[in-house]
MMTF fields as JSON, N, C-alpha, C and O atoms, coordinates in Angstrom:
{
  "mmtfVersion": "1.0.0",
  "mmtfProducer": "UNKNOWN",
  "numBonds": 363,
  "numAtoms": 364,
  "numGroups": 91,
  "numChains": 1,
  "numModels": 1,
  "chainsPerModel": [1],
  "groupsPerChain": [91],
  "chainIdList": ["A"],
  "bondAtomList": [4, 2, 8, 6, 12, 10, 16, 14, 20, 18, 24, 22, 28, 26, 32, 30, 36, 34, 40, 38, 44, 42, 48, 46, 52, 50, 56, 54, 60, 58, 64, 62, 68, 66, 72, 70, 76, 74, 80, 78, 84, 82, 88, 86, 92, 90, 96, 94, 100, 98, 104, 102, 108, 106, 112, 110, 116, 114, 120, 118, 124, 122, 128, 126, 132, 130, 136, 134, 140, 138, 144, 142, 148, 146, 152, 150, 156, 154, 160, 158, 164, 162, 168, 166, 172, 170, 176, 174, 180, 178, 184, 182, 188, 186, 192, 190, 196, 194, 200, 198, 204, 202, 208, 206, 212, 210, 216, 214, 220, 218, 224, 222, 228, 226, 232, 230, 236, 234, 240, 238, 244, 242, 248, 246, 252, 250, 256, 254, 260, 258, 264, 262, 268, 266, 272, 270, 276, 274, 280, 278, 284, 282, 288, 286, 292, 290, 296, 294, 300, 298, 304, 302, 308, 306, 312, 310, 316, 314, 320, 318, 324, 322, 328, 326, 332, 330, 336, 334, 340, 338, 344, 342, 348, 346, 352, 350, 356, 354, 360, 358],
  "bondOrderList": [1, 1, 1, 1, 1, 1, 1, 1, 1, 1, 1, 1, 1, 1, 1, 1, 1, 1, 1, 1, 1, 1, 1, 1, 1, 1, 1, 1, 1, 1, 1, 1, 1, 1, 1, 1, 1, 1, 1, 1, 1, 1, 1, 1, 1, 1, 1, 1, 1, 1, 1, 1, 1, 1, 1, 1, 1, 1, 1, 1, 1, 1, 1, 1, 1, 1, 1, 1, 1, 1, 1, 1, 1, 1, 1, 1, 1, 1, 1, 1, 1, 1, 1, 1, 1, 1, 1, 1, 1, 1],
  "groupList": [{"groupName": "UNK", "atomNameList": ["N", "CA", "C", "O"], "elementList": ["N", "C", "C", "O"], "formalChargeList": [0, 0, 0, 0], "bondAtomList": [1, 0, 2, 1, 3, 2], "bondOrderList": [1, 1, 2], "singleLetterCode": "X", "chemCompType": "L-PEPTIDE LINKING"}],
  "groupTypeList": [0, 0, 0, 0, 0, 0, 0, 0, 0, 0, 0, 0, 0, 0, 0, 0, 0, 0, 0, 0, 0, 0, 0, 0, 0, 0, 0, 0, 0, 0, 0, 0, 0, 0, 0, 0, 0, 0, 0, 0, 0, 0, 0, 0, 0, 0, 0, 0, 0, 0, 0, 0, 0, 0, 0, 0, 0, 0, 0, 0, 0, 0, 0, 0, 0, 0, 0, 0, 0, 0, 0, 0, 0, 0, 0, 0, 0, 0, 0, 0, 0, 0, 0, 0, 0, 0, 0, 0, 0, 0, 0],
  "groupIdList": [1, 2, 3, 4, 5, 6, 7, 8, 9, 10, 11, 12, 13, 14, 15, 16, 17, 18, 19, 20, 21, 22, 23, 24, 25, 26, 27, 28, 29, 30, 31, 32, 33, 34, 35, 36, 37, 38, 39, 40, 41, 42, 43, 44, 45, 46, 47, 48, 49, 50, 51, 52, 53, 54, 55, 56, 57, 58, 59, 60, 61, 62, 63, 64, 65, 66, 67, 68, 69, 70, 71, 72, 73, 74, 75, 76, 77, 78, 79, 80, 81, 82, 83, 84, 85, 86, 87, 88, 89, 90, 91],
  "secStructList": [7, 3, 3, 3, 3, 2, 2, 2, 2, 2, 6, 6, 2, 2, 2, 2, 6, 6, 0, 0, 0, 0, 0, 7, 7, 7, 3, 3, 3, 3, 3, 6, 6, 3, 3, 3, 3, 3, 3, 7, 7, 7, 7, 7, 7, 7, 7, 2, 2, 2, 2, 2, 2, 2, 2, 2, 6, 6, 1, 7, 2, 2, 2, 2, 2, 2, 2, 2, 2, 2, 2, 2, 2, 2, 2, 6, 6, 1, 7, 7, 7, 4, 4, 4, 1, 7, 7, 6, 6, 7, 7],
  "xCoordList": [14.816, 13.752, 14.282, 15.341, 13.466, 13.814, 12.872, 11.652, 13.64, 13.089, 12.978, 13.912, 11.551, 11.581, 10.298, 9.328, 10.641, 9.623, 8.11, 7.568, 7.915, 5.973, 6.356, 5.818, 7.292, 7.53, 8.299, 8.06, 9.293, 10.275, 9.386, 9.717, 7.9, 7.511, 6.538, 6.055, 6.164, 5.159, 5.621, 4.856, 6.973, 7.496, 8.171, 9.008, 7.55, 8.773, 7.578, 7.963, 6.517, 5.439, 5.849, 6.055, 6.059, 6.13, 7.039, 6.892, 7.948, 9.402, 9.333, 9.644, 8.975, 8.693, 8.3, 9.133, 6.881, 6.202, 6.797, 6.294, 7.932, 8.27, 9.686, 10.309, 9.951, 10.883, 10.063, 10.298, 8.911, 8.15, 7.793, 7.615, 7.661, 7.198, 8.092, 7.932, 8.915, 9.947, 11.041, 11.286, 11.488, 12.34, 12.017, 12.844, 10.534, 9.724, 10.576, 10.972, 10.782, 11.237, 10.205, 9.336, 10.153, 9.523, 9.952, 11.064, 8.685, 9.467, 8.648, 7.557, 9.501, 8.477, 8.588, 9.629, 7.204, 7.014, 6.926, 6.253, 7.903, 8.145, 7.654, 7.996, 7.146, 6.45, 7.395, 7.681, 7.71, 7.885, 8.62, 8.468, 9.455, 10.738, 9.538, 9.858, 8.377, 7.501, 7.009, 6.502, 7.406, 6.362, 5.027, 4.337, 4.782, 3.223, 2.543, 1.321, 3.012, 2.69, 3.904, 5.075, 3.49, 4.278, 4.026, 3.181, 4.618, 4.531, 4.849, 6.079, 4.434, 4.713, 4.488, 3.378, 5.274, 5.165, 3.796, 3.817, 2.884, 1.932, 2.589, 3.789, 2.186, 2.602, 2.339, 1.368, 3.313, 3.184, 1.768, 1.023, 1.571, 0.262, 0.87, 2.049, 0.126, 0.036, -0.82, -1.902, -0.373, -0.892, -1.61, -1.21, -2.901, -3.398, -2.527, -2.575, -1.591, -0.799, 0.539, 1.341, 0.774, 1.363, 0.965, 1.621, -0.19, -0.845, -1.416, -1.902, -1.451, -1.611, -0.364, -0.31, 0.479, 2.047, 1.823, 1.388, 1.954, 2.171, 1.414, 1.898, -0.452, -0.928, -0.371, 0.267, -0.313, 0.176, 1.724, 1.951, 2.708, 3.632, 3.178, 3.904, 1.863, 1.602, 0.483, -0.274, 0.489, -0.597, 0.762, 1.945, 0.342, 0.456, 0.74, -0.09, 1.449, 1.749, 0.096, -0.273, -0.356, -1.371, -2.883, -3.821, -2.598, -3.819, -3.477, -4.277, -1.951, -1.406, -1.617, -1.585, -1.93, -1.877, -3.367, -3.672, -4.249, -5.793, -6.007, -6.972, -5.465, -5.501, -5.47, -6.405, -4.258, -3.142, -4.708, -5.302, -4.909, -5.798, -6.902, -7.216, -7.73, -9.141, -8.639, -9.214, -7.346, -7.302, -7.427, -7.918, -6.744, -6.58, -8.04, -8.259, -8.635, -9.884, -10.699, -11.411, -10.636, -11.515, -11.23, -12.094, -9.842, -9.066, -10.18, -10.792, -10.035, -10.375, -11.971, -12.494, -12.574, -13.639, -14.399, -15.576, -13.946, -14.321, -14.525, -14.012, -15.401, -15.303, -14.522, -13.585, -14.591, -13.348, -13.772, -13.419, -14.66, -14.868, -14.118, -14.197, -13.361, -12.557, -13.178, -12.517, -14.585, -15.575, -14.875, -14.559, -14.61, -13.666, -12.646, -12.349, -12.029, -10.567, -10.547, -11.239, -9.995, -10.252, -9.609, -8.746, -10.254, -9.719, -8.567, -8.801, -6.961, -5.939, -5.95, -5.255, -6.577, -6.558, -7.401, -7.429, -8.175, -9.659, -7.897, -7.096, -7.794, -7.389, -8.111, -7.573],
  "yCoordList": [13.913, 14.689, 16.094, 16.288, 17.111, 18.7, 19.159, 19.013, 19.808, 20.818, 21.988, 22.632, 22.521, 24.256, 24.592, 23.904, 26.021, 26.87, 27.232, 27.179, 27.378, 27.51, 28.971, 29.144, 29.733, 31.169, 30.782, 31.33, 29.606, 29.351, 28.627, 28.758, 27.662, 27.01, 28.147, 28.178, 28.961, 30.515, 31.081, 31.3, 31.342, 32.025, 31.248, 31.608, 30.129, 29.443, 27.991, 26.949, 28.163, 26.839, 26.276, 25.064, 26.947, 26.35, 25.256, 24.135, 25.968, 25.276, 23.994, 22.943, 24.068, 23.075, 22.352, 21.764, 22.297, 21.027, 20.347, 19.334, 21.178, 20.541, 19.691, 18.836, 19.978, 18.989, 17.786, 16.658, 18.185, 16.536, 16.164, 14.959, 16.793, 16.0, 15.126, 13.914, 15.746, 15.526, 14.646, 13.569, 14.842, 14.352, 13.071, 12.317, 13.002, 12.462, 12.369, 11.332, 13.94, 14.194, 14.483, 15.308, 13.812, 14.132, 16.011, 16.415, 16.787, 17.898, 18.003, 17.57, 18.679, 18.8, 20.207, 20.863, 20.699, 22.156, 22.12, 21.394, 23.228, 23.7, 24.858, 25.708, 25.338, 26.82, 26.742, 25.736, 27.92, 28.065, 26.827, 26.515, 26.387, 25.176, 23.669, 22.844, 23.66, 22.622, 22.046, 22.656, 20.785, 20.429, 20.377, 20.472, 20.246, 20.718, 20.206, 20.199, 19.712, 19.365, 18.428, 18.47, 17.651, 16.984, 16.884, 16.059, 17.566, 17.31, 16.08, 16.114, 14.642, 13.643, 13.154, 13.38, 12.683, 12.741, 11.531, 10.673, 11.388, 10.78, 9.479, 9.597, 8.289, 6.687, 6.879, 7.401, 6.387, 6.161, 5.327, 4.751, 5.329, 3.84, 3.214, 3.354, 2.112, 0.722, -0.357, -0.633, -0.914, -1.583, -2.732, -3.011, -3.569, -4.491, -5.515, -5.785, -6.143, -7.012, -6.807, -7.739, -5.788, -5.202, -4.844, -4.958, -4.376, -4.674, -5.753, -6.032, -6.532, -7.689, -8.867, -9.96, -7.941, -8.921, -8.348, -9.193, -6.998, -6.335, -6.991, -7.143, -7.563, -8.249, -9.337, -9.587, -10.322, -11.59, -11.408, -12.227, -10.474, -10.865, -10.703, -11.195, -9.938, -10.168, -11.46, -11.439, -12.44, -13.308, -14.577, -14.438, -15.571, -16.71, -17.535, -17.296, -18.511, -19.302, -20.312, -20.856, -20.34, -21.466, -20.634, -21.103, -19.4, -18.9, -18.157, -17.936, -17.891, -17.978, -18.815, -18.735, -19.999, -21.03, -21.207, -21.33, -21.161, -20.953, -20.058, -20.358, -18.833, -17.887, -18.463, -18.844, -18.452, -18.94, -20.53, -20.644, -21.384, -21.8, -21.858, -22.778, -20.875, -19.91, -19.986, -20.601, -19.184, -18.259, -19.075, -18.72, -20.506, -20.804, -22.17, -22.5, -22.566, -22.891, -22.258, -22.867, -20.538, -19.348, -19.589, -19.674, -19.684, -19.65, -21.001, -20.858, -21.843, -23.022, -23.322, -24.423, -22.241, -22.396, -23.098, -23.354, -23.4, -24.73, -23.496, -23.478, -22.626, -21.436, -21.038, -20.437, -21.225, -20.991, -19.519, -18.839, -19.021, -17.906, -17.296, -17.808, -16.254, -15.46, -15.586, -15.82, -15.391, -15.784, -16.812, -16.412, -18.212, -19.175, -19.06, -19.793, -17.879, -17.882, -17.374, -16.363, -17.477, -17.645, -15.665, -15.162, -14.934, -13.72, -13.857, -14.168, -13.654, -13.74, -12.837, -13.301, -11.644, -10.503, -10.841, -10.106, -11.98, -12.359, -13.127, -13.366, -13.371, -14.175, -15.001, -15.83],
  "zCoordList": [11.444, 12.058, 12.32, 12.917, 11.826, 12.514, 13.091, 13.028, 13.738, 14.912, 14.545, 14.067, 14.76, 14.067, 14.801, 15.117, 14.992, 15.86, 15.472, 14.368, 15.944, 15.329, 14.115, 13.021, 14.682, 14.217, 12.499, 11.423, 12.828, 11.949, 10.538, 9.36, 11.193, 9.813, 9.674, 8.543, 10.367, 9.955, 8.706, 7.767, 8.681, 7.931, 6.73, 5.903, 6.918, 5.713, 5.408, 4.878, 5.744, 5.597, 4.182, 4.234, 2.668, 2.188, 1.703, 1.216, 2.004, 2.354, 3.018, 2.457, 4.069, 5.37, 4.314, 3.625, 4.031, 3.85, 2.069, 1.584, 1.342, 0.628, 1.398, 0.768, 2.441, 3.087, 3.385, 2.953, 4.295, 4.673, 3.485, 3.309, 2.731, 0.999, 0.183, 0.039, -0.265, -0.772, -0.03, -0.574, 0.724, 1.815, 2.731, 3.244, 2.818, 3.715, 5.127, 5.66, 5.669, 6.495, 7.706, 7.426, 9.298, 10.008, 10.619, 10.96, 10.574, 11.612, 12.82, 13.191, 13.256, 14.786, 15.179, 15.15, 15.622, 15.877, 17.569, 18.301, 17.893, 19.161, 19.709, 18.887, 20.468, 20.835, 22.266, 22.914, 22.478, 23.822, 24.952, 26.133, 23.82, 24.325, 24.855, 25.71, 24.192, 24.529, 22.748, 21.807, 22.902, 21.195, 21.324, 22.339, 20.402, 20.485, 19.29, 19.436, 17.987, 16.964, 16.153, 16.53, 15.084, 14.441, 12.717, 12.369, 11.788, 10.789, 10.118, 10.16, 9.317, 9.497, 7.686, 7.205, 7.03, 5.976, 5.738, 6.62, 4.915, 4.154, 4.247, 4.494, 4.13, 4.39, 2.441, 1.893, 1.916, 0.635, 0.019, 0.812, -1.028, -1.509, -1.718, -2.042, -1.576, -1.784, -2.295, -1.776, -3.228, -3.783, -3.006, -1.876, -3.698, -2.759, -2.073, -0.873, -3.12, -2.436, -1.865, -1.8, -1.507, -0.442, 0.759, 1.795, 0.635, 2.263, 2.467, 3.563, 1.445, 2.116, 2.615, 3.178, 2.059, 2.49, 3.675, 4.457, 4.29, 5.55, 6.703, 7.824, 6.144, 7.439, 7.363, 8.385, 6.385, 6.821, 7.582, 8.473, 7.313, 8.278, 9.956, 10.821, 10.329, 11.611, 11.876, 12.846, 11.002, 11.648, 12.34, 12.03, 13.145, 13.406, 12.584, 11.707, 12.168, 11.18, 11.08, 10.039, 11.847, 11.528, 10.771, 10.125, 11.163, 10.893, 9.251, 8.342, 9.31, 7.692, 7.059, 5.831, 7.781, 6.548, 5.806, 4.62, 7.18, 6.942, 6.14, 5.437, 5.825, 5.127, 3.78, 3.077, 3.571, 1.939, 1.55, 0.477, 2.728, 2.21, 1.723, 0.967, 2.06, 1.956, 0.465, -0.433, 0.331, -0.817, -2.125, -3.197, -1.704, -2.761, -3.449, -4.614, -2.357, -2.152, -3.014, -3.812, -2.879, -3.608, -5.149, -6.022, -5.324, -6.443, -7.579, -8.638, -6.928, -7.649, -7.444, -7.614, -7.084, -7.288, -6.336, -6.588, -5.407, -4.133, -2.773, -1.654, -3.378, -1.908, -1.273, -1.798, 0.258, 1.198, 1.021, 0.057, 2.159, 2.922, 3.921, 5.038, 3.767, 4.687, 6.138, 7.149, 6.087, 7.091, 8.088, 9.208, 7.679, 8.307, 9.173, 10.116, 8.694, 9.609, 10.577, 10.46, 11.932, 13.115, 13.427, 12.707, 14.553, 14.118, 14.916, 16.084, 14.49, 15.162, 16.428, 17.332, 16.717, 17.418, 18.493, 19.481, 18.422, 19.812, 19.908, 19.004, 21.627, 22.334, 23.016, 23.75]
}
């Protein structure tokens, strides 16, 4: 992460943002010894089944399984509506 002045990415913006680009470097803009902003690089893409790896590592094992079962229910032609699965996030 860098630290640079509102004055410092003024004068050098393009620069800067080929660091958060390139680098996927966080910077952080300071005015007057206070931050005030955050340059933050773009979250890469992703493919469908990569975000879908990302939610299933936050579900519950039981409601993973309901899942993986929906899916494969769908698969074979025997339905299994996403509709079904219980929302992990209602407590």
């Amino acid at each position: 992460m860098k630290i640079l002045t509102v004055t410092e990415v003024a004068r050098t913006f393009s620069a800067v943002m080929d660091v958060v680009e390139r680098d996927r470097e966080e910077v952080v803009l300071v005015r007057n010894q206070k931050t005030i902003a955050r340059l933050v690089p773009e979250s890469s893409e992703q493919n469908a089944l990569e975000v879908f790896g990302d939610l299933y590592r936050t579900l519950d094992d039981q409601t993973a399984e309901a899942l993986i079962e929906a899916i494969r229910r769908k698969r074979k032609g025997k339905g299994g509506a996403l509709s079904e699965l219980r929302n992990p996030w209602d407590i």
